[in-house]
N, C-alpha and C positions, 0 to 999 in steps of 0.2 A: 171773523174774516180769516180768509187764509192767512197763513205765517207769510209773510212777503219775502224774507232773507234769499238773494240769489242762490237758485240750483246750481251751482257749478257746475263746472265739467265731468267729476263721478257722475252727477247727476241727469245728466245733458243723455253722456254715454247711455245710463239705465235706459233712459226712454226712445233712444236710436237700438238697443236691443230691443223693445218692443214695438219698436217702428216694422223692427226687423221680420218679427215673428208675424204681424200681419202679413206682411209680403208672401211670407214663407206659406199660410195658410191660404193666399189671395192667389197665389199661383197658381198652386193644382187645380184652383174651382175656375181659371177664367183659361189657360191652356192644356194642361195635360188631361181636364176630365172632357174637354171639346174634342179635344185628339181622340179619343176611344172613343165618343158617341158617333163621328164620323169616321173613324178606320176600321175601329175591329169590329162597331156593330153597323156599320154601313147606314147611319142613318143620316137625314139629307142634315147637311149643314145650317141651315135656318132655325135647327133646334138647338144648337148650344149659342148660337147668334143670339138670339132672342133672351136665352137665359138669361145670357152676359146681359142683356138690356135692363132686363128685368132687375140685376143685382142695382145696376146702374140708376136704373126709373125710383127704387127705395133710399138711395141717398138724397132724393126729395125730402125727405125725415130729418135731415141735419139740421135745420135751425130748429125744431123741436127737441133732437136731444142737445142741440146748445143751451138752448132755454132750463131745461132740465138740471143741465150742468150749473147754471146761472141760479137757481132756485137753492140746490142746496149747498152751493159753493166749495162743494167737493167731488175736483175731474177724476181724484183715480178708483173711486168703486165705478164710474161712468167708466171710465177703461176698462177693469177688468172685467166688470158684466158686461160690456161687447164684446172684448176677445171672447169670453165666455159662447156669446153667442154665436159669433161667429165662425169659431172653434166647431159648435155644432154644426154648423151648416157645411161646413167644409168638409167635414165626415159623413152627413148625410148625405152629399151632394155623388160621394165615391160608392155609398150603398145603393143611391138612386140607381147610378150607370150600370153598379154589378147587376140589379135588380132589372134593368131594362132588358138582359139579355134571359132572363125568363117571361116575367110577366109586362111587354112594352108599356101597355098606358100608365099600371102602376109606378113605373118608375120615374116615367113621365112626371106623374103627380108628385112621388116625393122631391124629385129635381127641384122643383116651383117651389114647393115648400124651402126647398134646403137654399136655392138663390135667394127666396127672400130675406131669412135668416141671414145670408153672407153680407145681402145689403144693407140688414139692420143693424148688424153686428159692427162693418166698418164705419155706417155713419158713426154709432155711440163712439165706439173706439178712438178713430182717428181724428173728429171732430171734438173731442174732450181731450188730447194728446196735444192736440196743438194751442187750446185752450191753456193747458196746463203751463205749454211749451212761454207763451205771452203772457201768463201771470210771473213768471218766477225764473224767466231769461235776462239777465242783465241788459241796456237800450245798445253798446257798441256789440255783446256779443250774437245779437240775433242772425245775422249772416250766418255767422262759424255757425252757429248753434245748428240750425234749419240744414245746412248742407254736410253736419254730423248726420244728423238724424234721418237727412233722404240718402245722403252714400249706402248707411249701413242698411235703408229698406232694399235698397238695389245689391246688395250681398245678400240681402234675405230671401232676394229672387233667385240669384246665380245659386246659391251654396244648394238653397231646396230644389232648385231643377236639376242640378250633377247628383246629389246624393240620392234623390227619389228616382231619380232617371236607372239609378244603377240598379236601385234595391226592387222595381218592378219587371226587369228582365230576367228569365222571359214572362210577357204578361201573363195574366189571371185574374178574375174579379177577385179571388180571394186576394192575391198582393195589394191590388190596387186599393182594398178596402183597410186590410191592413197598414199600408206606408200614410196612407190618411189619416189614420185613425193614431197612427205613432205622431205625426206632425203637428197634429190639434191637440194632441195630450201635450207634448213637447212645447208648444208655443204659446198655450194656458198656463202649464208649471211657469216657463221662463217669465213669463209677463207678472205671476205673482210675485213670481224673487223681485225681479228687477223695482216693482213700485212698491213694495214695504219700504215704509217709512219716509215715502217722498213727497207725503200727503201737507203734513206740518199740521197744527192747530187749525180748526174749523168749524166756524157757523154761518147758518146761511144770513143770507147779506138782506137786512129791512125791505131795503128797493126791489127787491129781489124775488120777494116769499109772495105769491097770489092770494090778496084777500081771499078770495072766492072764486072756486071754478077755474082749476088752473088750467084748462082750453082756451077759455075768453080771457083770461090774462096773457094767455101765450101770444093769440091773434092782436088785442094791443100791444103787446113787446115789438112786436116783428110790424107791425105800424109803424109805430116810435122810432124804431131801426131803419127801416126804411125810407124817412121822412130825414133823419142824419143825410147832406151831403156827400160828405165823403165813404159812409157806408155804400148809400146809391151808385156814387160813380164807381168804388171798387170794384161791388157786383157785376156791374156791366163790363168792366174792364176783364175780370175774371173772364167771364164768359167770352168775351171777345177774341184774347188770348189764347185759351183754352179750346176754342171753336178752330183759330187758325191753326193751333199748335199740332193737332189730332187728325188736320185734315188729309196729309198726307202717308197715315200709317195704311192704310190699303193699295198707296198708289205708287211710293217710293219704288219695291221692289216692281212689281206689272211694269213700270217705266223705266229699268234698269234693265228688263229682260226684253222690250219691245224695239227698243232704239238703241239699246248698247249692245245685246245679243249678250248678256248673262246669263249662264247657266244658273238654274235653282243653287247651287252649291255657292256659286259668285255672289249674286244677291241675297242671298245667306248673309254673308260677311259683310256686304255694303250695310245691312240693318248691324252689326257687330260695331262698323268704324262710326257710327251717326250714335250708337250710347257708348261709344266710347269719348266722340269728341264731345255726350252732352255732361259723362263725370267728368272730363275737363275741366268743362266750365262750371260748373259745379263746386269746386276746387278754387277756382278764379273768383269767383262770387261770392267766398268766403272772405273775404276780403274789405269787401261792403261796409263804410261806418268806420273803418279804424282809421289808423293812423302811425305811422314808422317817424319818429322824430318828427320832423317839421312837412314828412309827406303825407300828405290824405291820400287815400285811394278811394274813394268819391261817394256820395250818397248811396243808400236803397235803391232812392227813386229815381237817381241819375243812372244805376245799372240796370233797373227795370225798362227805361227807356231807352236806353241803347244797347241792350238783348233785343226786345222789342224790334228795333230798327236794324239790328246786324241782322237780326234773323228773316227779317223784309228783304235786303239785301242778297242772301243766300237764297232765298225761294225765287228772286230774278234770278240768280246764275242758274235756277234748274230749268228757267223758263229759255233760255238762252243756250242752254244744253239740248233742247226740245229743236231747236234749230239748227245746230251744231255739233250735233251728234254723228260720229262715234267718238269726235276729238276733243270734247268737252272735257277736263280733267272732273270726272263726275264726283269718285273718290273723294277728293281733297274738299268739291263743292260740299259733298252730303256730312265730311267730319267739320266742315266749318258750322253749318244747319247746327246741327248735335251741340256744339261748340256755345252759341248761340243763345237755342233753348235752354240749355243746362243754367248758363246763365243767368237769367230772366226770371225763368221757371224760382231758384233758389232766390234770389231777388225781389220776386214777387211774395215769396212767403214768409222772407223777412219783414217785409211791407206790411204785410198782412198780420203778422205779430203784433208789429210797432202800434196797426190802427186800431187794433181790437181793443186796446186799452183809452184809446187816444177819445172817444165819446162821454156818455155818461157811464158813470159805473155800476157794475153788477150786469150789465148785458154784452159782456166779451164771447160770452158762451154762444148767445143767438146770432152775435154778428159772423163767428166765427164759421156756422151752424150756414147761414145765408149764402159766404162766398163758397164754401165747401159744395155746397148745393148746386151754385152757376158753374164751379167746378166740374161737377160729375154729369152734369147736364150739357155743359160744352164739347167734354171729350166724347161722350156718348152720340150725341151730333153729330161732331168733327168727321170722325171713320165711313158713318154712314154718309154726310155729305158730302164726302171727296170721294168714295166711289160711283155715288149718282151723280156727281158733276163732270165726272170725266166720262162715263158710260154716255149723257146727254152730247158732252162736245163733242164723242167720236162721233156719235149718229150725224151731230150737225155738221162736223168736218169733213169726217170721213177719213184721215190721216193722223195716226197715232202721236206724231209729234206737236204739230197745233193743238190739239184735244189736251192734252197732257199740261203743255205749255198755260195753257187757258185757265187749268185748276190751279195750279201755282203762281200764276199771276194773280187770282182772288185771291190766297193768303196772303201773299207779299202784300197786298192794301189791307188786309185784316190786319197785319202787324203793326203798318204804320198805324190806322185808328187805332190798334189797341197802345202805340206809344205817344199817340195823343190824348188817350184820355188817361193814360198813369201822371201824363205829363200835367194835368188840370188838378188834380186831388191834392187835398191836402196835406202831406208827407210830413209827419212827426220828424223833428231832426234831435237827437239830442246830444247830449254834451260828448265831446269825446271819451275817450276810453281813460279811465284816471291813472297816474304814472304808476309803474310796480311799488309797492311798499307804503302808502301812500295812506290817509286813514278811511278816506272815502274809497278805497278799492273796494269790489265786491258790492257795492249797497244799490241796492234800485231805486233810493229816492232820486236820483240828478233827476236836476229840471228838465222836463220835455215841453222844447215850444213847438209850436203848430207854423209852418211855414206856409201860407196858402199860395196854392199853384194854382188858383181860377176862381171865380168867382161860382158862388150856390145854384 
């Protein structure tokens, strides 16, 4: 079994750099290689839309490589054979586009290829990362931990879009193929530095290993996981969240420029202040679980549910802005939204640590694998159903502002169900954070009790 002694913070760090370097390779394949297939080679938009899906449709795969993970009870060769993979695809995906402006279908084809690859690659990766992150996270520092580890994905976006952005001017398929191919090499090496020696002692775990046929052991795991309470309601809660969270990234800006008269350059910057206010909270939700002297700063599940509910909150001020438009303070509405999310978001994946473990053991990997999955299937949703929901109310309204108003009003109820049903689960609490110097600092045995918030 793995060595259990908390990761610390060097250790936290390592895998927020390779949090990082995902981002850094997930970037160019989901905007900058969309940007050329629709600017410089003029082709219709529905084909890097679809790709994106496509990446998206293969995170289906995540509770099999949880299970995977679970089987041999060692996440970081599962990590680095997905960067590995995904490394390639992200490089393929820049020869596809070069490739497109010769021979179209061909490139076509490698694209598909090379998306699938990006989505097999981040299921293993990030789905065995967070795994790792829940085996070998201390119980108070899972906050901190989780909003290390997504700050530094969100610098692994900013840093590769400014640097890559510079080194492909002026374009060329040869650059583009090049700054690719430096960034997959680059975020492969780093991801090796960073997990030497983070693995600890390991074998795989009895419960764990498939008599026979490790498909039909799989299909019974993800049974057995399923049939867990509190797995069930996560998943759904994921999804739920996840569906509301996503709905508004197509319509935010369209709705800034329709009723407030923002120039593209404006509503630029409105999507700038909404992740700016969501590493705010991000930041704020670090917070999660501890404790200052005699002050708690409150439950996982208590900031899961009221992100949740702030963020229900904020999507009526948009809906209210749909009315009250051009005097709506829109601004300050969309860094509160950001503000919010950031919160929840980080909250939730503390949450998500704490329960992976909180079941029977040796299946943290599949549960992990399950919500990852209502994950990428709700945001994937989300985009698509807030722009055909708002495209449907214009037709029914016929007036930009009601239409508008109407999709943001369904989040704002997605948010609350989704903060009542984090509010039903049953949410690990464990012992506080033990005083500095102390002999129990550092250890992961403290007791976790199981708090139940609803009935099975």
């Amino acid at each position: 079994m793995t060595d259990r002694a908390d990761l610390g913070w060097p250790g936290i760090f390592r895998l927020g750099l390779v949090q990082a370097m995902l981002g850094a390779v997930v970037v160019l394949t989901t905007s900058t290689l969309n940007r050329v297939m629709v600017v410089e080679l003029a082709l219709p938009a529905l084909l890097p839309g679809l790709l994106v899906a496509l990446h998206y449709a293969l995170q289906m795969t995540r509770p099999r490589m949880g299970y995977g993970c679970d089987v041999a009870s060692r996440p970081v060769p599962w990590i680095l054979g997905g960067m590995g993979v995904l490394a390639l695809g992200g490089f393929g995906g820049a020869v596809a586009v070069a490739w497109m402006a010769i021979d179209h279908w061909a490139g076509i084809a490698l694209a598909v290829l090379s998306y699938v690859l990006v989505g097999l690659g981040v299921s293993a990766a990030g789905t065995s990362l967070l795994v790792l992150l829940a085996k070998r996270v201390a119980p108070h520092q899972r906050a901190t931990a989780a909003t290390a580890v997504w700050v530094m994905m969100i610098v692994g976006f900013a840093v590769t879009a400014a640097v890559a952005g510079r080194w492909l001017d002026p374009y060329s398929p040869q650059r583009l193929v090049a700054v690719s191919g430096a960034v997959s090499l680059l975020a492969l090496a780093v991801t090796a530095l960073a997990l030497r020696g983070l693995q600890g002692r390991a074998q795989p775990s009895p419960r764990a290993t498939p008599p026979e046929g490790a498909g039909a052991d799989f299909r019974a795991v993800l049974r057995e996981v399923w049939r867990e309470p509190n797995a069930r309601r996560f998943t759904v809660f994921v999804f739920v969240s996840m569906l509301a969270y996503s709905m508004q990234d197509l319509i935010l800006e369209p709705f800034a420029g329709a009723l407030f008269a923002f120039t593209p350059g404006a509503s630029t910057q409105l999507a700038g202040i909404q992740h700016g206010g969501a590493l705010a909270g991000m930041l704020l939700a670090a917070l999660a679980g501890r404790r200052l002297g005699t002050v708690s700063f409150g439950s996982l599940c208590a900031w899961t549910v009221g992100g949740c509910l702030a963020s229900a909150l904020a999507l009526f001020g948009l809906v209210l802005a749909g009315a009250w438009s051009p005097n709506w303070p829109l601004r300050a509405n969309v860094f509160v939204l950001g503000l919010s999310n950031g919160a929840f978001s980080i909250a939730a994946i503390g949450s998500m640590m704490a329960l992976a473990s909180a079941g029977q053991h040796g299946r943290e990997g599949t549960r992990m694998g399950l919500w990852g999955a209502a994950q990428a299937i709700g945001f994937a949703l989300g985009g698509l159903a807030g722009a055909a929901a708002s495209d449907v109310a214009r037709w029914l309204v016929a007036a930009p502002g009601p239409a508008y108003a109407a999709v943001f009003l369904l989040e704002s109820l997605m948010f609350v169900a989704a903060a009542m049903l984090a509010a039903r689960i049953a949410a690990p609490r464990q012992a506080p954070a033990p005083p500095r110097g102390s002999p129990g600092e550092g250890r992961s045995g403290q007791l976790v009790e199981l708090s139940i918030g609803g009935t099975p």
